[in-house]
C-alpha atoms as one frame of an Amber mdcrd trajectory, in Angstrom:
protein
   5.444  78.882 210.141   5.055  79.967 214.043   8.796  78.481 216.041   9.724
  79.409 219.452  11.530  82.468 217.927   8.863  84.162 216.348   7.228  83.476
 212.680   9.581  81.889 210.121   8.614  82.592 206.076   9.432  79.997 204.173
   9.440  79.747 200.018  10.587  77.560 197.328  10.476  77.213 193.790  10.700
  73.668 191.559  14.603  73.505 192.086  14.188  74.029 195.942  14.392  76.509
 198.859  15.140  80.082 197.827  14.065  81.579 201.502  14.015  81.046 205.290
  13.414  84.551 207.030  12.529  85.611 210.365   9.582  87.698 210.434  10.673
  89.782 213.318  14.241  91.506 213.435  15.851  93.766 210.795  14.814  91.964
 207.708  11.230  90.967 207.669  10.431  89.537 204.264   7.365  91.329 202.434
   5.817  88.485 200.720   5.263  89.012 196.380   1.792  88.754 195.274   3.217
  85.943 192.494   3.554  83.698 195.501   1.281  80.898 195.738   0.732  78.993
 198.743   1.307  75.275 198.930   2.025  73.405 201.919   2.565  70.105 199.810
   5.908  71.893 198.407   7.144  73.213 201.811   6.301  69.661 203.519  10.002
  68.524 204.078  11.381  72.055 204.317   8.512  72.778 208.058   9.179  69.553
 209.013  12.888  69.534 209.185  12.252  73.253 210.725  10.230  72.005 213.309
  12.799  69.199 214.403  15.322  71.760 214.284  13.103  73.715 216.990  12.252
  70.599 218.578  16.283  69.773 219.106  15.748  66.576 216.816  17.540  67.644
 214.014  21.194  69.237 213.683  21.950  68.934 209.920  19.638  69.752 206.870
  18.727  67.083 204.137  16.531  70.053 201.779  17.520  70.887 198.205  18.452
  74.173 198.291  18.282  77.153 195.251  19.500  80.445 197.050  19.903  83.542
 194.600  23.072  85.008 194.699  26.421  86.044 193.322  29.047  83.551 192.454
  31.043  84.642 195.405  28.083  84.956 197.668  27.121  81.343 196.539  30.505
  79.913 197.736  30.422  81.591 200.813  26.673  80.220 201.427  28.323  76.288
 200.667  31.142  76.934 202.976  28.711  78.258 206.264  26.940  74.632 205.218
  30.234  72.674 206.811  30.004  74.459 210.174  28.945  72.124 212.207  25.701
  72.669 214.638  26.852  73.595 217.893  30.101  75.675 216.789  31.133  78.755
 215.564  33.796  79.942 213.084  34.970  83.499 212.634  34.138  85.786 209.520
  38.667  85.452 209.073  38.964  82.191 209.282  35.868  81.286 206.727  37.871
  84.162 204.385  41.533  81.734 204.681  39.541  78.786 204.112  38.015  79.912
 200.768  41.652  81.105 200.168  41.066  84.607 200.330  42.185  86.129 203.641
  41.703  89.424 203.593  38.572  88.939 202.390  36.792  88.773 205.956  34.354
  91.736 205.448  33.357  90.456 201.753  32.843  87.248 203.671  30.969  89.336
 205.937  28.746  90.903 203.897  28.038  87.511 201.552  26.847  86.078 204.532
  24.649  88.818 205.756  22.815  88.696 202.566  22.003  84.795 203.180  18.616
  83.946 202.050  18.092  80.937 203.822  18.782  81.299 207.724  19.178  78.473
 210.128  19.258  76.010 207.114  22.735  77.621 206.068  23.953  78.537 209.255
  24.788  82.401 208.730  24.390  82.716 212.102  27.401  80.556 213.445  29.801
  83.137 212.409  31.530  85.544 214.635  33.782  88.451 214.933  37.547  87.464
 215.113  37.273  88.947 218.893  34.777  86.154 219.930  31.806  88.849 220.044
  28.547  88.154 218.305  28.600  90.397 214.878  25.649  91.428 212.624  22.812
  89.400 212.045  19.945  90.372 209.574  16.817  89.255 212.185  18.995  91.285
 215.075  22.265  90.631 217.639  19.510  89.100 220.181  17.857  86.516 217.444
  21.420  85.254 216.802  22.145  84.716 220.095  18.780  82.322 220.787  19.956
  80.526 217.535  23.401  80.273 219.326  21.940  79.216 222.686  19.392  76.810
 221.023  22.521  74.805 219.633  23.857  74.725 223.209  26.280  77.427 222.864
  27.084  79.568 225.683  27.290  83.277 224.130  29.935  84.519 227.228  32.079
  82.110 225.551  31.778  80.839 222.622  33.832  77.646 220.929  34.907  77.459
 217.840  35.550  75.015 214.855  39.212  74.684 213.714  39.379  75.990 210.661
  41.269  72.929 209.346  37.993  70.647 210.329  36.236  73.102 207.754  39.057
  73.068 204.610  39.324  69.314 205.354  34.799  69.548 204.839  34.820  72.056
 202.130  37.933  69.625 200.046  34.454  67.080 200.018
């Protein structure tokens, strides 16, 4: 799908969304040959996309079927209870999934998020305040960032106790 950030690939199986990549940046999905195309499946996934782009829409209602690691899988549920228009450090998501020296495993769990924007990868930061890695680039996560209403020079975050109190849900 074309949004104001550049073409978005979208795919799902029976059990839900399993992708949401940006086709520009430092992970551009190469699409399998076994993938059909069927709008009729993706219907609800563009549409809440589009609202998203449109501003309309600041929480996901999609069933979701990401591919990943146990660990990677908890982190991906936990980046779900940040809320739109906030940003949590890669240190504080590590205390609130009891494990805190586990920032750079956080890290990496999140950078290998299948689903961007829908789970909200890119609303962490570095414990500094600075804008860390982002698999479609630093510049990509900033728009996502600024999109929300976030102003990158300085950049608010969610208290981590709003999150454990979300994630106890």
């Amino acid at each position: 799908m074309p949004s104001p950030l550049g073409l978005v690939c979208l795919a799902r199986t029976l059990s839900g969304l399993i992708r949401v990549d940006f086709q520009t940046g430092n992970r551009p999905i190469q699409v399998p040959h076994c993938w059909q195309q069927d709008p009729d499946m993706l219907r609800a996934a563009l549409q809440q996309m589009q609202e998203y782009f449109a501003a309309q829409r600041q929480h996901f209602t999609l069933e979701l079927a990401p591919r990943g690691t146990p660990f990677q899988q908890r982190v991906w549920r936990a980046l779900q209870h940040i809320p739109f228009g906030s940003t949590l450090t890669y240190q504080a998501l590590a205390r609130q999934l009891g494990m805190p020296g586990a920032a750079r495993a956080v890290g990496h769990a999140n950078g290998r998020n299948p689903i961007a924007i829908v789970i909200p990868c890119h609303r962490l930061i570095g414990s500094d305040g600075r804008l860390r890695g982002y698999a479609g680039g630093l510049a990509l996560k900033q728009r996502l960032l600024q999109h929300e209403g976030i102003d990158c020079d300085v950049l608010p975050r969610t208290s981590p106790r709003a999150i454990a109190d979300s994630l106890r849900m």
